[in-house]
C-alpha positions in Angstrom: 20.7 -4.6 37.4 19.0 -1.7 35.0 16.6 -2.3 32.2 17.8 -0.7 29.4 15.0 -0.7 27.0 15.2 -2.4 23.3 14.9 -0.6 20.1 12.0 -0.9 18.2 12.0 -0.7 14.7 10.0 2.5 13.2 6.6 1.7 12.7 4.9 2.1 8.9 1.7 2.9 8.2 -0.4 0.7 7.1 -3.7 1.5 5.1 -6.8 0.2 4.2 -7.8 0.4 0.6 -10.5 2.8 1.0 -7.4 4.9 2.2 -6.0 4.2 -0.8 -8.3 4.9 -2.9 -9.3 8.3 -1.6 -5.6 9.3 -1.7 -4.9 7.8 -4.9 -8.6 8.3 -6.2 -8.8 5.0 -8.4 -11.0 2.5 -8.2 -11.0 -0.5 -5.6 -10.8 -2.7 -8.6 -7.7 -0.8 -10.0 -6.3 -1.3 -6.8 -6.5 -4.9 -7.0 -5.6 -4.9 -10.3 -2.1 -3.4 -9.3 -1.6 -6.0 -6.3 -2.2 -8.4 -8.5 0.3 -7.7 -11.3 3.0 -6.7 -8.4 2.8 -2.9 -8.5 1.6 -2.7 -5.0 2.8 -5.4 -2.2 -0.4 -5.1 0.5 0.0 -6.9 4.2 -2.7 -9.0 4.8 -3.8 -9.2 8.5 -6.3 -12.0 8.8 -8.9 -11.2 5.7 -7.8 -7.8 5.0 -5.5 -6.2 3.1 -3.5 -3.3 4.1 -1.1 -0.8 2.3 2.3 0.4 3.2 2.0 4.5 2.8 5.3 5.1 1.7 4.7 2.4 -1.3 1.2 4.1 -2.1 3.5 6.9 -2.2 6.3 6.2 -4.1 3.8 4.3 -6.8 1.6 7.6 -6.9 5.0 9.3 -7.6 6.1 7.4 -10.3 2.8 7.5 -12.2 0.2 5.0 -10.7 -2.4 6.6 -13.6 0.1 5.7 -16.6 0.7 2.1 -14.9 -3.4 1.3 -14.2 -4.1 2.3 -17.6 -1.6 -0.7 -18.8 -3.4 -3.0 -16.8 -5.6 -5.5 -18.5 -9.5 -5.1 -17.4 
């Protein structure tokens, strides 16, 4: 009998918000601010929060500055 092996499905990269916020370079708070009204969807493993890139990506893409300055303080 031969072990063929299972696929496995690609793997995402997954950041912290420090990450994020040096790529992106807003604040922690704006950060938050943008999970919290939906813009970003963050995995939370345990405690911590943690960012899909391609989403940080796609969100820096489209205009993350012009959507964090909607957001209410």
């Amino acid at each position: 009998m031969t072990h063929t092996p299972t696929q496995t499905p690609p793997t995402q990269t997954l950041l912290t918000v420090r990450t994020v916020q040096q790529l992106t370079q807003l604040s922690r708070t704006t950060i938050y601010r943008l999970t919290v009204s939906g813009h970003l969807h963050p995995v939370r493993i345990g405690r911590a929060l943690r960012f899909r890139r391609d989403e940080v990506a796609e969100l820096m893409q489209n205009g993350v500055t012009t959507i964090a300055d909607n957001l209410a303080p």
